[in-house]
C-alpha positions in Angstrom: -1.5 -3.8 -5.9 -4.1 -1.0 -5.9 -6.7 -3.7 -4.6 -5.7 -4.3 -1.5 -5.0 -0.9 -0.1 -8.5 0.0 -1.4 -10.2 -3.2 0.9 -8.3 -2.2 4.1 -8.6 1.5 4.1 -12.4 1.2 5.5 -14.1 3.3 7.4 -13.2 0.9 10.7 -9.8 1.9 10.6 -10.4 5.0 11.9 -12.3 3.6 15.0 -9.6 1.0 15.6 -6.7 3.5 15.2 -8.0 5.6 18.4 -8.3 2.1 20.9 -4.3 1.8 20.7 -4.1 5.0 22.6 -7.1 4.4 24.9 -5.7 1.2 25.9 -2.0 2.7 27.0 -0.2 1.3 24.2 3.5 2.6 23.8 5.0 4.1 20.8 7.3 1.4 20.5 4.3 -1.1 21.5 2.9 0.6 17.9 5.5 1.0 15.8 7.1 -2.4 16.4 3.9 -4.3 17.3 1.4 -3.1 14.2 4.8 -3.5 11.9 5.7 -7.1 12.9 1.9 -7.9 13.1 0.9 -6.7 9.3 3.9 -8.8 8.1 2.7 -12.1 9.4 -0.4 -11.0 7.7 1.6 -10.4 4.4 3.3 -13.5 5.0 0.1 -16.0 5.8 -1.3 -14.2 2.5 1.6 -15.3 0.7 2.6 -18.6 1.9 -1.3 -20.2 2.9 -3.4 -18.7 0.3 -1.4 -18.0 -2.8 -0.4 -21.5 -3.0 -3.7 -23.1 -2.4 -5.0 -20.4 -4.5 -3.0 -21.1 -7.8 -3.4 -24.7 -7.2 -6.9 -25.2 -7.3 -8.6 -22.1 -9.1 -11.6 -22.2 -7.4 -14.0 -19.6 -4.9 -13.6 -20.5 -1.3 -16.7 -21.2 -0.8 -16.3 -24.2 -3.5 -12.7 -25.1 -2.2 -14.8 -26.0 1.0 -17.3 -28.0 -0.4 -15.3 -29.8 -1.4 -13.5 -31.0 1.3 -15.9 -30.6 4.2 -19.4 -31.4 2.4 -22.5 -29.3 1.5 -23.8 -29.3 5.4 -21.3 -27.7 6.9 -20.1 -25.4 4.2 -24.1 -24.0 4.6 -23.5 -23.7 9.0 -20.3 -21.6 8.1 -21.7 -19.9 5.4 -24.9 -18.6 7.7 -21.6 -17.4 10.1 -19.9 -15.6 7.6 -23.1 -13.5 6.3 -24.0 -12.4 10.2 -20.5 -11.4 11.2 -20.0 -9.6 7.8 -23.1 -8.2 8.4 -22.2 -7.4 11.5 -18.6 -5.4 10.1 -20.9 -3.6 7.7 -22.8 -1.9 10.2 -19.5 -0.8 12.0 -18.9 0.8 8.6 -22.6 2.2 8.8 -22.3 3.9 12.1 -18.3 5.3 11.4 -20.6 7.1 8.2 -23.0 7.9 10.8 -20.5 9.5 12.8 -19.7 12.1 10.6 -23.4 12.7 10.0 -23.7 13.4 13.4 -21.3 16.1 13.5 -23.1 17.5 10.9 -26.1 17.9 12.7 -24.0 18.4 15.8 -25.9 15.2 17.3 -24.3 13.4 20.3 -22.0 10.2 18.9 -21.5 7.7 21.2 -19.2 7.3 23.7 -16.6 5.0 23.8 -18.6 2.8 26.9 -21.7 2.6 25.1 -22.7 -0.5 24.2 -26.4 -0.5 23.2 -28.7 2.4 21.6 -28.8 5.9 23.4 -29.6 8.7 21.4 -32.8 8.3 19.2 -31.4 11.1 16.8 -28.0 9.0 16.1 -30.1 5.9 15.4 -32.2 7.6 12.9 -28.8 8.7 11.3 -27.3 5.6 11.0 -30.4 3.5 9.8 -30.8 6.1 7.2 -27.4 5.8 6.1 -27.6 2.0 6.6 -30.7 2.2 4.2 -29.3 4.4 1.5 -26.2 2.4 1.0 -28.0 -1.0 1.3 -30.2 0.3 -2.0 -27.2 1.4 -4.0 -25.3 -1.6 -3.5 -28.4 -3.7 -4.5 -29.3 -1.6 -7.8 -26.1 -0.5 -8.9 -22.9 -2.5 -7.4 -20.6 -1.9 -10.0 -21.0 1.7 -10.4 -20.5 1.5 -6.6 -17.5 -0.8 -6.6 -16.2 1.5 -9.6 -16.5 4.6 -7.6 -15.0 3.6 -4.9 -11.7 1.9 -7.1 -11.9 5.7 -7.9 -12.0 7.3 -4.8 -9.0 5.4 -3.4 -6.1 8.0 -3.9 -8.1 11.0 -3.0 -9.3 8.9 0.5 -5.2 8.3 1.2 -4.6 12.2 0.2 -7.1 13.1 2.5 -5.4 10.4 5.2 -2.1 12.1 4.3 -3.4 15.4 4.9 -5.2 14.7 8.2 -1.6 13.4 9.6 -0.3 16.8 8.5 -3.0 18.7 10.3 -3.1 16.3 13.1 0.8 16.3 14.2 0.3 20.0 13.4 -2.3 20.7 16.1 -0.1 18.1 18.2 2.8 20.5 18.0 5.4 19.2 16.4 8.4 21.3 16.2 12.0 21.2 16.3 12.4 21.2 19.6 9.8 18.1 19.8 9.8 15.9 17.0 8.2 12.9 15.4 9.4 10.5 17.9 8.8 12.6 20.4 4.8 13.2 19.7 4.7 10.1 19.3 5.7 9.1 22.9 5.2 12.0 24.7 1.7 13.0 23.1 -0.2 10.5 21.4 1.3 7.0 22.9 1.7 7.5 26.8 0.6 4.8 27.7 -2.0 6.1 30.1 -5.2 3.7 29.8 -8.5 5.2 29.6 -11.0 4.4 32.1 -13.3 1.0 31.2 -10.3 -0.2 29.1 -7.9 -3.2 28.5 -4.3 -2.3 28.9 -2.8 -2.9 25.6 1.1 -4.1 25.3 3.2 -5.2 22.0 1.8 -8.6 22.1 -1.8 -7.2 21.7 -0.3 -5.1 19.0 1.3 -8.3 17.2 -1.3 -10.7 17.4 -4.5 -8.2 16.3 -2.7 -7.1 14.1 -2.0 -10.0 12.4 -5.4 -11.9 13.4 -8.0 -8.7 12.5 -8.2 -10.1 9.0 -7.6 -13.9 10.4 -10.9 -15.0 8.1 -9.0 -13.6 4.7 -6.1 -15.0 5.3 -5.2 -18.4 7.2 -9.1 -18.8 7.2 -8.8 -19.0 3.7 -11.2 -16.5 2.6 -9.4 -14.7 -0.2 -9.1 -18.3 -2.0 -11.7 -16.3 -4.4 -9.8 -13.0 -5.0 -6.2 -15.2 -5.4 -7.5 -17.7 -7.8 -6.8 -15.6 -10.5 -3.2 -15.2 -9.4 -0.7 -16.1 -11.6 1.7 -17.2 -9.3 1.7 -17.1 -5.5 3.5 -14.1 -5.3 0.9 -11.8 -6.3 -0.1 -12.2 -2.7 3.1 -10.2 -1.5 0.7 -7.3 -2.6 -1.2 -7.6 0.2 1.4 -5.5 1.8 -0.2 -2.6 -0.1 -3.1 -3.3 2.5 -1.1 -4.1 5.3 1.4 -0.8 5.8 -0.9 1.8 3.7 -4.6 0.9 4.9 -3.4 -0.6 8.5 -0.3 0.3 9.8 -0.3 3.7 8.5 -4.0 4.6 8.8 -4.2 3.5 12.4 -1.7 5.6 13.2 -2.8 9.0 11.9 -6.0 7.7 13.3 -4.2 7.4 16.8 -3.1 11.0 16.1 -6.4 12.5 15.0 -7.7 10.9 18.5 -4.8 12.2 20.6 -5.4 16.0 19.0 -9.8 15.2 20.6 -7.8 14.5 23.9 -5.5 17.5 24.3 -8.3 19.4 23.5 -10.9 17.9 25.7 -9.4 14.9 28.0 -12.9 14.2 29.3 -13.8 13.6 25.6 -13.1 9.8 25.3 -15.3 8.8 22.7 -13.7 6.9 19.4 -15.7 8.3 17.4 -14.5 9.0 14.1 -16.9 11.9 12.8 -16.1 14.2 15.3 -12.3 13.5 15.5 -12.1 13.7 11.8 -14.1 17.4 12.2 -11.9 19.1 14.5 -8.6 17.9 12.6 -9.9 18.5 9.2 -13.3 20.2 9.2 -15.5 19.6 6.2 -12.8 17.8 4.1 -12.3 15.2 7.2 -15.6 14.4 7.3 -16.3 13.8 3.6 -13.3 11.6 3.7 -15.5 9.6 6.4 -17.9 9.2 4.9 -16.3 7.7 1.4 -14.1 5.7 4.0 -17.4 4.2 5.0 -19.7 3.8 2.7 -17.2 3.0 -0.3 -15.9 -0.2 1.4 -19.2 -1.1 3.2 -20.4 -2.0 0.0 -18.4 -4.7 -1.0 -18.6 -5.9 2.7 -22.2 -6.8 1.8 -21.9 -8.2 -1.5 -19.3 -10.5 0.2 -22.3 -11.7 2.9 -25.0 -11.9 0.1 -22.9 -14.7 -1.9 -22.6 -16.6 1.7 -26.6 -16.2 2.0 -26.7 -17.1 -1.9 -24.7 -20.1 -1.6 -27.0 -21.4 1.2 -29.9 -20.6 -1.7 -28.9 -20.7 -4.9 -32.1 -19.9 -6.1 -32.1 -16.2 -4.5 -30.8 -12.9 -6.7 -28.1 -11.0 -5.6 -30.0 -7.5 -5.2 -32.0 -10.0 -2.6 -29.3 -11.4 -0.9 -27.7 -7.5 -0.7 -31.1 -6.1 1.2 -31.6 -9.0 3.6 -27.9 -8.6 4.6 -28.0 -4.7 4.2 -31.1 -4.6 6.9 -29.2 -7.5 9.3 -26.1 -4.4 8.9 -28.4 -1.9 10.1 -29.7 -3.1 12.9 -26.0 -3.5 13.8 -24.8 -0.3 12.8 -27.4 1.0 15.7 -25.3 -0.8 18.2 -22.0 1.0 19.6 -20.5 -2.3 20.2 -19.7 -3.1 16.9 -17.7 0.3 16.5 -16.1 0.4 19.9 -15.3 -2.9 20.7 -14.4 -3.6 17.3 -10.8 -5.2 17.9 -13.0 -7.9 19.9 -14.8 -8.4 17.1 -12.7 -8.8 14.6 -11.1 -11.3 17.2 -14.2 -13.3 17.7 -14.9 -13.6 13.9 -11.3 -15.3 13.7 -11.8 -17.9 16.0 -14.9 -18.9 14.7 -14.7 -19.2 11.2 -10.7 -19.8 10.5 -11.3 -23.5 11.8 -12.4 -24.3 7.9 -9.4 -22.5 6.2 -7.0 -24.2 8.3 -8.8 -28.0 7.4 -8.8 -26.6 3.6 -5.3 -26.0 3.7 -4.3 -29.1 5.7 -6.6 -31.9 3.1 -4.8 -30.2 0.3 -0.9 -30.1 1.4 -0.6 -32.2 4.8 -3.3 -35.5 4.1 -1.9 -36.7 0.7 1.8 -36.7 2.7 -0.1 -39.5 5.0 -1.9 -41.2 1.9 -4.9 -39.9 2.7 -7.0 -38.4 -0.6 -7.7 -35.0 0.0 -11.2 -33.6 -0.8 -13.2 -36.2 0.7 -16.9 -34.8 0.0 -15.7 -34.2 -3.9 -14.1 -37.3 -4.4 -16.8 -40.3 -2.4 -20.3 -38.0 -2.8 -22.5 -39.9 -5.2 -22.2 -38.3 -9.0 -26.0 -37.5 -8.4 -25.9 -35.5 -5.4 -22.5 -33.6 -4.9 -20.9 -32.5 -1.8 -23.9 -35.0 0.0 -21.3 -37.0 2.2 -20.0 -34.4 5.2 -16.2 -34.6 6.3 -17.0 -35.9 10.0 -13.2 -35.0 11.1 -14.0 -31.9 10.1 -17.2 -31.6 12.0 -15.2 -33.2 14.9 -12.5 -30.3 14.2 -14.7 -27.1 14.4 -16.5 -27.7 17.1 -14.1 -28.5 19.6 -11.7 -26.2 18.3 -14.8 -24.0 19.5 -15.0 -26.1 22.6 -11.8 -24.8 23.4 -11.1 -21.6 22.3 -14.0 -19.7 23.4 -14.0 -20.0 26.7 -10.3 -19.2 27.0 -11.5 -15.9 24.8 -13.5 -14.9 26.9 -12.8 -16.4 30.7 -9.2 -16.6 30.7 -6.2 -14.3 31.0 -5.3 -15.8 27.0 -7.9 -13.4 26.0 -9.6 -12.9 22.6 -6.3 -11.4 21.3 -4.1 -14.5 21.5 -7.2 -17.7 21.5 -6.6 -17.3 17.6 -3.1 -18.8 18.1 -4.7 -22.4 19.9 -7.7 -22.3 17.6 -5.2 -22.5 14.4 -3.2 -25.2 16.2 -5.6 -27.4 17.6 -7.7 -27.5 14.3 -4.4 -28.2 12.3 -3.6 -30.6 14.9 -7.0 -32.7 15.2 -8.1 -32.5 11.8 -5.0 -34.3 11.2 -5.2 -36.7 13.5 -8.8 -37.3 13.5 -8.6 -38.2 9.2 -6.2 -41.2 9.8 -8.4 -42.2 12.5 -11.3 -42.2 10.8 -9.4 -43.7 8.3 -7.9 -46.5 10.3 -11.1 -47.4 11.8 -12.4 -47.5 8.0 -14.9 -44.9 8.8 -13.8 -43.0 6.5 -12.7 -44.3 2.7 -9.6 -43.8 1.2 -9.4 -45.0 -2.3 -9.2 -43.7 -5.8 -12.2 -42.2 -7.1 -13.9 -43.3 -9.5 -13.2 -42.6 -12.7 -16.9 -41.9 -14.1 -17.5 -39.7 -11.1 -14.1 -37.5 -12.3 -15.7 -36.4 -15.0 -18.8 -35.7 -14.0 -17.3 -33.8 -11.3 -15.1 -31.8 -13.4 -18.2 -31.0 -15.8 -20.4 -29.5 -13.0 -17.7 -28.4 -10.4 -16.2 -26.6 -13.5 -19.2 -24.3 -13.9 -19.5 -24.0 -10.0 -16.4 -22.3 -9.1 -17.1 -19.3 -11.0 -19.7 -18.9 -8.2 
């Protein structure tokens, strides 16, 4: 259980709590929204991974092999390591935040989009540096101590919602509900900002961690499950590292406006220093830097799947530099929900194909795993799943531009990248197989148990 609170309480939650109230959400937008949201999370964990998970045993990386073929698995492998770099520099520059109140150095401001303060870049690629060496010399100790620091990062949550709804006024006379309407969710947008509703709320909410879940991601962590419901703990994650954190985050960034309205900037450092002082900003920093670390160990085994031959501490500085030179760029912090968005709709194609060649082919007669079971015994994985290249990319094709030049927005493309790729991967397989470009036999018995010999050994990858 204690796992998955300690993944989702990062240091981005505390940048994406504040953008609810920018963007004019409601309190019942929040309340309802972020609740219903996290539990289709919960429930995709439960119902897509688990079973897929306990069925097969394997790393998702392997899983995908498997059925798509070496090729492509190394295309969405290169993906994966640049947009986790790319979250681990949003984790960089939250640590960098509190830094730079500190040093009383300018944070951004919640418009900024590229570099602008010479003195906050230094910051950040110092802290960028400094984790990047401790996660490549010592990654366990790391990993350990931040297992560790886990209950005192949600006491110090707990205690900047205290100190927050404090400074907010709360009273008899205006309670709970009533900050929470009449204070922290007006539903006044800030200038430069999209207006956020209860759909918004729902569908981020469920899609921020879109990659993990439906796109299949946490096949590795689940595998040693043992049965699907040890997925329902991802609830733990959901209501304690999501649902509640964004919403003392939302009040920490509500106290920054009554004080200073001009003072739009999402930054957490500062927030977290006029609610809590020195304590809010150590809590920060381990926030930060404690789940940055495994961010990058996750993006050095993509980059060491790609090369086998490369060491982990070598996969951990490349992507640790690639997260630095992010972490200098504002966008990742304050347009983080787009983001997150983006990284959904381009990588959950391949969970969704995973999931359909295990559960949905075999129902047509159509063997699953195609590059596992018709790759020659001497070359695995070497034959690539054409209807699942055909699936990707115009699932891409499609979603995409709708993200990004249509009203559907980035927020709700998720939703027609799932069911178009379910939807053509389908269809495309008993095509291929119809037009006998594709086989569709038993394997061979020979090649079983080679396969089993070496693929054993490869999913502890």
């Amino acid at each position: 259980f204690g796992l998955f609170p300690s993944r989702h309480t990062a240091g981005t939650e505390f940048a994406i709590g504040p953008l609810f109230v920018a963007r004019g959400a409601t309190a019942i937008d929040v309340i309802v929204g972020l609740f219903v949201g996290n539990l289709l999370a919960v429930l995709s964990w439960r119902f897509l991974v688990g079973p897929l998970a306990c069925k097969k045993r394997l790393t998702a990386y392997y899983c995908m092999e498997r059925t798509c073929g070496r090729r492509l698995v190394v295309a969405y492998d290169l993906i994966q390591a640049f947009l986790l770099a790319g979250l681990a520099g949003a984790m960089f520059t939250v640590s960098g935040t509190a830094f730079a109140a500190i040093f009383d150095v300018q944070a951004p401001e919640l418009t900024d989009m590229v570099p602008n303060n010479g003195w906050f870049v230094l910051i950040v690629i110092v802290c960028g540096l400094v984790t990047t060496v401790l996660a490549a010399v010592g990654f366990t100790v790391v990993a350990v101590f931040g297992e560790i620091m886990t209950p005192v990062l949600f006491a110090g949550i707990i205690y900047l919602c205290v100190q927050s709804l404090r400074m907010l006024g709360i009273s008899d006379e205006c309670g709970l509900w009533c900050i929470l309407s009449d204070h922290v969710y007006t539903g006044e947008v800030v200038s430069g900002q999209t207006k956020f509703g209860m759909a918004h709320c729902i569908f981020f909410s469920w899609f921020c961690d879109l990659q993990l879940h439906i796109g299949q991601n946490d096949l590795s962590l689940l595998r040693f499950a043992k049965t699907p419901n040890v997925a329902w703990t991802s609830a733990g994650g959901m209501y304690l590292g999501h649902y509640f954190a964004w919403i003392v985050a939302g009040f920490m960034y509500a106290v920054q406006l009554q004080e200073d309205p001009t003072q739009t900037s999402v930054a957490p450092g500062p927030i977290a220093n006029l609610v809590g002082g020195t304590f809010g900003l150590i809590i920060i920093v381990i926030a930060g830097w404690s789940t940055a670390n495994p961010v990058i160990y996750s993006a050095g085994l993509a980059l060491q799947n790609i090369v086998p031959s490369m060491r982990a501490w070598q996969s951990t500085i490349i992507v640790g530099l690639l997260a630095t030179v992010a972490a200098c760029f504002p966008f990742f912090t304050n347009r983080v929900i787009e983001f997150l968005s983006f990284a959904g709709i381009l990588v959950s194609p391949m969970g969704v194909m995973v999931y359909a060649d295990n559960f949905i082919l075999p129902r047509f007669g159509i063997e699953a795993e195609y590059s596992y079971q018709f790759s020659d015994c001497d070359d695995k994985f070497s034959k690539t799943n054409m209807p699942a290249v055909l699936t990707w990319i115009t699932a891409e094709i499609v979603s995409l531009p709708l993200a990004v030049f249509t009203p559907v927005s980035v927020y709700f493309a998720p939703v027609i990248t799932i069911s178009w790729s379910l939807m053509v991967y389908i269809i495309a397989s008993k095509w291929f197989v119809q037009k006998g470009w594709r086989e569709c036999g038993e394997k061979d018995s020979s090649n079983q148990s080679i396969f089993l010999s070496e693929g054993g050994e490869s999913s502890s990858v």
